[in-house]
C-alpha positions as CSV (number, residue, x, y, z in Angstrom):
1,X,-43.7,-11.5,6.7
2,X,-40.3,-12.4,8.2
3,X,-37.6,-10.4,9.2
4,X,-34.4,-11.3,7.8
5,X,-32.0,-9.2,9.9
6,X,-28.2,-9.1,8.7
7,X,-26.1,-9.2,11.6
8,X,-22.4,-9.8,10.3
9,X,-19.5,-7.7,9.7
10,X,-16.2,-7.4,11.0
11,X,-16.7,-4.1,12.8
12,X,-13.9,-2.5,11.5
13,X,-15.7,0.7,10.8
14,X,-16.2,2.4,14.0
15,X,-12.7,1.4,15.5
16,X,-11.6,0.9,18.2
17,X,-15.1,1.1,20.3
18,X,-16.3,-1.7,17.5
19,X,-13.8,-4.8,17.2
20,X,-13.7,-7.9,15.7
21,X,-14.8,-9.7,18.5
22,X,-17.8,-7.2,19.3
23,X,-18.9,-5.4,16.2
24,X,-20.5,-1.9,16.4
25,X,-23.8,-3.4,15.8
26,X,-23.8,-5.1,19.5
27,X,-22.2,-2.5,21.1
28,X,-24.4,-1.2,23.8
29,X,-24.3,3.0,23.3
30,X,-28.2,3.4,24.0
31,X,-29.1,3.2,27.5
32,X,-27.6,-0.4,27.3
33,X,-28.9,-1.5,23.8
34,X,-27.2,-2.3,20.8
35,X,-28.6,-1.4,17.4
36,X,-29.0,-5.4,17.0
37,X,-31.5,-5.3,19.6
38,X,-33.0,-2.0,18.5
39,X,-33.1,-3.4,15.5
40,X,-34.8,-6.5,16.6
41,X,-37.5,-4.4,18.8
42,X,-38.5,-2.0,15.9
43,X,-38.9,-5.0,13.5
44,X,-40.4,-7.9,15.8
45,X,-44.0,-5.9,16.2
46,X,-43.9,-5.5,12.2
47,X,-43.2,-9.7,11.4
48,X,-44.9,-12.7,12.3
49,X,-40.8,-13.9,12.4
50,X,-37.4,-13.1,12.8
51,X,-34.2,-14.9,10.8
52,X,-31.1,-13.8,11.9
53,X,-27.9,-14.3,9.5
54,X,-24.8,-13.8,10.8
55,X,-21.3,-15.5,11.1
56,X,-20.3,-18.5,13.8
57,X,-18.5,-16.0,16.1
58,X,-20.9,-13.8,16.3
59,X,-24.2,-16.1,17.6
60,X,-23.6,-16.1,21.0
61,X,-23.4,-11.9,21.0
62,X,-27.0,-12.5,19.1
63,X,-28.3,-14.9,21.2
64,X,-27.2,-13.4,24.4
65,X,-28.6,-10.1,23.9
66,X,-32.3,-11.7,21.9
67,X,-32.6,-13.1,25.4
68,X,-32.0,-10.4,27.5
69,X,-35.2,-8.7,25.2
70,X,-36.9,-12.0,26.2
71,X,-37.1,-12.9,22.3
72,X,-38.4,-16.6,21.3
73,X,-38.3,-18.4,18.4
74,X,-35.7,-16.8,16.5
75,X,-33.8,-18.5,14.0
76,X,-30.4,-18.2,12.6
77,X,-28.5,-19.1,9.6
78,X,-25.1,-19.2,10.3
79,X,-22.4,-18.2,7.9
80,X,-18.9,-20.5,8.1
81,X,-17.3,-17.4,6.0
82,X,-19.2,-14.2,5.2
83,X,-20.0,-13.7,1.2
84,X,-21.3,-10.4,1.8
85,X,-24.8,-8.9,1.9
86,X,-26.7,-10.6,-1.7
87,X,-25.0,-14.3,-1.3
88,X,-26.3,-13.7,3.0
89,X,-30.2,-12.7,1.7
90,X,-30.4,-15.1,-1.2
91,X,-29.7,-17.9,1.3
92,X,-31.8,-17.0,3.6
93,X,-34.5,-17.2,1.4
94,X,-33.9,-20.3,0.2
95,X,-34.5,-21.5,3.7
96,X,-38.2,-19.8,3.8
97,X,-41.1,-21.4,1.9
98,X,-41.6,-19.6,-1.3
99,X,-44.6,-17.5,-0.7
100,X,-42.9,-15.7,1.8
101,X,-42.7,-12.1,2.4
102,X,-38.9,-11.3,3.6
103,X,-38.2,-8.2,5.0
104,X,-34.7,-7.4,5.2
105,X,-32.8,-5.4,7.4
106,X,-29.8,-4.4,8.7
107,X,-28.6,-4.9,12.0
108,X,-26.7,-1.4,12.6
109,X,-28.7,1.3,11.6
110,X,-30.1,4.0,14.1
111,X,-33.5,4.8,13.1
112,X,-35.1,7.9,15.2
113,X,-38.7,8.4,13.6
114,X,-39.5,5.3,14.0
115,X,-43.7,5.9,13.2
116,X,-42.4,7.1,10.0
117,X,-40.2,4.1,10.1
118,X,-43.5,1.9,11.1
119,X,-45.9,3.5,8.0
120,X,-42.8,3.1,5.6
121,X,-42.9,-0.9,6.6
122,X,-46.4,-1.2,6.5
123,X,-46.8,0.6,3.6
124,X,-43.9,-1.7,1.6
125,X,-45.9,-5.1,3.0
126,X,-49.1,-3.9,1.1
127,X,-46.9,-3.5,-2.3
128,X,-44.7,-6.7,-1.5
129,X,-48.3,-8.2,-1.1
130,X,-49.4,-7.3,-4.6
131,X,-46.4,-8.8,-6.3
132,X,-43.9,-5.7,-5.9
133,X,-40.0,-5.4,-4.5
134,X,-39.9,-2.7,-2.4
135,X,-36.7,-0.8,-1.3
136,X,-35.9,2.3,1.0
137,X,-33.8,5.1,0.5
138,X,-33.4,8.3,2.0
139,X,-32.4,11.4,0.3
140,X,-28.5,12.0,0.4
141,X,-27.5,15.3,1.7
142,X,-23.9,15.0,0.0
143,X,-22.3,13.2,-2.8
144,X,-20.4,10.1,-1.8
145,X,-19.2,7.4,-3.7
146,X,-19.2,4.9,-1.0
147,X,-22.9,4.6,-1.4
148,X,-25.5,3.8,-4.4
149,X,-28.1,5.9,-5.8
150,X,-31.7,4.9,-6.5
151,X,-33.3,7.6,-8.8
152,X,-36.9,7.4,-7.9
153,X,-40.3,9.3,-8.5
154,X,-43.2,9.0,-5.5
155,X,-42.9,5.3,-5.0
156,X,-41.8,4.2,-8.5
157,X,-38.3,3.3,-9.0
158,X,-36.6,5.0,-12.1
């Protein structure tokens, strides 16, 4: 399974601590880590490899702080203009034989129960394994319509 980890985005939501130039998602808050490399330390255990997509501007942040967790053999795919989140995972795929599983994540999300997190993942590569798309979701506690909805029933999407 690869980890496809989506690691644009203009940081323009969590102004002014996130910036163009250093976007929330590599902003060091947690005892000097960035969600990126939380990101890339919950994920790497779970995926025999790692695909990073993110813009020109932002590889060196990537690559700087990948090598400070002592990361190897990470790839990119480099984005001259960002499309957005579908145009970013469909061409990433394309770049992985056809077989492959792709696990994709984003590169800004805090995740604290992260052995639910692990049983989630592990449970979505035995479906994915049998032919299935998998997706997450976790129960809204408000009504917002700056997010989608997935209706769903156990692990079957309505």
């Amino acid at each position: 399974m690869t980890n496809i980890i989506l690691s644009g985005g203009s940081g323009t939501r969590l102004w002014p601590i996130s910036r163009t130039l250093m976007p929330k998602q590599f902003v060091r808050l947690f005892d000097d880590r960035s969600l990126f490399m939380m990101s890339y330390e919950r994920n790497s255990p779970l995926c025999e490899s790692t695909l990073v997509v993110s813009n020109e501007q932002q590889y060196f942040l990537a690559l700087d702080q990948l090598e400070a967790l002592g990361a190897r053999g990470v790839k990119f795919l480099l984005e001259p203009v960002g499309r957005n989140t579908a145009p970013a995972i469909a061409l990433a795929c394309l770049s992985l034989k056809v077989e492959e599983i792709v696990f994709v994540t984003p590169s800004d999300h805090l995740i604290r129960n992260e052995t639910a997190y692990k049983n989630s993942v592990l449970r979505a590569r035995e479906l994915a394994k049998q032919g299935f798309l998998v997706t997450f979701g976790i129960k809204p506690t408000e009504a917002n319509t700056g997010y989608g909805y997935i209706e769903a029933s156990g692990e079957d999407v309505l």
